[in-house]
N, C-alpha and C positions, 0 to 999 in steps of 0.2 A: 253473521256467526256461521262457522262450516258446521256442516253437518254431523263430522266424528266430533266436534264439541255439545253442540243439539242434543248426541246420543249418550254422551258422559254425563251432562249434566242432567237427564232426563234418569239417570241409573241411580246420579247420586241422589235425587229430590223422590225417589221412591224409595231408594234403602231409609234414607232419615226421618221417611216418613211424613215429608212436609205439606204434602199433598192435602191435609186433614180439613174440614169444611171449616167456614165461621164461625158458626156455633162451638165448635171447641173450640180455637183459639178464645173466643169469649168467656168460656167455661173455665179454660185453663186460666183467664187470668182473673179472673174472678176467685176464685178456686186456692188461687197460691200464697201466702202469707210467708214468702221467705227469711222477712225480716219482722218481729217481732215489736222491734224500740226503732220508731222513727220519729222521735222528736230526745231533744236533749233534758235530761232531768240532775238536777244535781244533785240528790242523794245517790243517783246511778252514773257517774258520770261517764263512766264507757259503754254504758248499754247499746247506746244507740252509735258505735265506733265502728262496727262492721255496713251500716247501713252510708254512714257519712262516707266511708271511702269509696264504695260502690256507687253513690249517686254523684260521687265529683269526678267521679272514672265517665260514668257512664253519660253525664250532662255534657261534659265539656265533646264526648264524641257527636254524641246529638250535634249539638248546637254548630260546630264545627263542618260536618258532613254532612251537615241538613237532613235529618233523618228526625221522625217526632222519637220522645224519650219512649214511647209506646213500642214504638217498633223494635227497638234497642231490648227493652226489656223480656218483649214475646222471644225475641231470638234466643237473648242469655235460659230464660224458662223450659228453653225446650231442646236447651242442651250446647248450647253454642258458647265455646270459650270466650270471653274478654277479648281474650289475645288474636285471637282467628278474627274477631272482629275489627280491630283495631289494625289488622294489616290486609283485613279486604276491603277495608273503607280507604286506607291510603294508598293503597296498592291501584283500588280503581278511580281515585282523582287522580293518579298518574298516568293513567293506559286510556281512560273512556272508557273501560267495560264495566260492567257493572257490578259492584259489591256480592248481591248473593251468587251469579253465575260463578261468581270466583270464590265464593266460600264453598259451591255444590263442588267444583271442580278439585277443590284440594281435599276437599271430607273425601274423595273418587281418586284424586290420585298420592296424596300423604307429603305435598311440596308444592309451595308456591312457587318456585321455581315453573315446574312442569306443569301447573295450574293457570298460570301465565300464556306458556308456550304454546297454549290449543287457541290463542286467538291474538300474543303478542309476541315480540321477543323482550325477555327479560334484559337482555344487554344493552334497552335503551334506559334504565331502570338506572337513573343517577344515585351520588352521595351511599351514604351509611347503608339506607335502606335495599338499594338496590346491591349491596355488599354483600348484607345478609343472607336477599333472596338467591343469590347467586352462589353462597356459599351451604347453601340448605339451613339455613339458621331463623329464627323466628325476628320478623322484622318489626313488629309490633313494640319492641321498647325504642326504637328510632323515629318510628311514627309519633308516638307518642313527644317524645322528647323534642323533636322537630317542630311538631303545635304546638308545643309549650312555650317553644324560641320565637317563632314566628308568628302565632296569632296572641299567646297570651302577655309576650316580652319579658318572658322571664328570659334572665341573662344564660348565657350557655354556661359558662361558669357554675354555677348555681345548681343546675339542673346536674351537669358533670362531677360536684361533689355530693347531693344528692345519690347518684348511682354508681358511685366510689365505696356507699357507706352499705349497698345494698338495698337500697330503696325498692320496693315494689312498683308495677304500672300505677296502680292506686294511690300508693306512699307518693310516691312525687307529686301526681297531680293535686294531690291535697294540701301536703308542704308547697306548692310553687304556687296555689291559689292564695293560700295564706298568706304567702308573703307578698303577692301584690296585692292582697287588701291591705296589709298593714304597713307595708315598706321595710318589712324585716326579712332577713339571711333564712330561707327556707329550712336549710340543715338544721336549723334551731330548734324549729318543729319538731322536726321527725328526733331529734335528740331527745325532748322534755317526754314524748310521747313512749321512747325504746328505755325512757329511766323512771319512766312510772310517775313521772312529775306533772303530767298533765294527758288528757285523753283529748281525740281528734273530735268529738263533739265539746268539751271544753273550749278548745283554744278557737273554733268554730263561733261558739259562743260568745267566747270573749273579745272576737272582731265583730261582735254584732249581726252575725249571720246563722238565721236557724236552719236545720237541716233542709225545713221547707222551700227556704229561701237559696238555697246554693246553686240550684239552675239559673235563678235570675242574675244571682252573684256572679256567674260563669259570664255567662251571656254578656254582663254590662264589662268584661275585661278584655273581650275580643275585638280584635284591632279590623 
């Protein structure tokens, strides 16, 4: 790593403050109750609908990029977008560098792009994703989309009418988990969910899979 990267990313991990001992990160997570309803109840059936999107968003990066769900979560708690994660986790199984240097680097420069360029060149940066990062665009729904095709076998199709209708990073992974446990048209999902017909801890449920259980559920659909 050169040194005028050394010195960026050393500027970025002190403006964000990352620096902070064990003991808080402990505190902090200890501390935090973001989510409310993590188990599914059917007198509340959506209660627990914000926690089930975020934990199929967040399992399937885990498990995917080999990162434990802990480390995942300490980052989102302390301020770190989804999405920031999601294209410095795929950004750096492309390159070999490493996920947070490339997170401090872009919180330091405002573009993956030029977050890249202090230790790669972006223009080796294939397909969709490297499209993105080349066009200053957030690459993170490509990534996503791309694990979805490749490790979890949902059809491209699928996925592409999926993000026709608006799908969130969230919303698909959920709808495309769903339909390969159940072998049904994911859009389906996300239809019954956006017509009030059914909540994402429902239909969850009703493949047999409790909120608790969706990491393992992830884990056993990766190829």
């Amino acid at each position: 790593m050169s040194v005028s990267f050394r010195r960026v990313l050393l500027g970025a991990v002190l403006g964000l403050g990352l620096l902070g001992t064990p003991s808080a990160w402990a505190a902090s997570t200890v501390s935090c109750h973001c989510f409310r309803d993590r188990s599914y109840d059917p007198a509340r059936p959506a209660a627990a609908d914000t926690y089930v999107l975020a934990t199929s968003r967040n399992s399937l990066l885990a498990a995917v990029f080999g990162v434990s769900k802990g480390t995942v979560v300490r980052s989102l708690m302390t301020g770190t977008a989804p999405e920031a994660l999601w294209a410095a986790h795929g950004l750096a199984a492309r390159t070999g560098l490493r996920a947070s240097d490339l997170l401090a680097a872009h919180g330091q420069t405002g573009s993956w792009a030029r977050a890249l360029e202090l230790g790669y060149d972006p223009a080796r940066i294939g397909g969709k994703v490297g499209e993105l990062v080349r066009a200053g665009q957030d690459p993170a729904p490509a990534v996503v989309d791309e694990i979805l095709s490749t490790r979890v076998g949902v059809p491209g199709d699928q996925i592409a009418a999926l993000r026709a209708v608006g799908a969130s990073d969230a919303e698909t992974v959920a709808a495309s988990v769903l339909g390969r446990l159940t072998g049904k048209d994911p859009v389906g999902f996300l239809k019954q969910v956006r017509a009030g017909k059914a909540t994402w801890g429902s239909l969850f449920h009703d493949a047999g899979v409790a909120p608790s259980d969706i990491d393992d559920a992830i884990a056993r659909l990766l190829r």
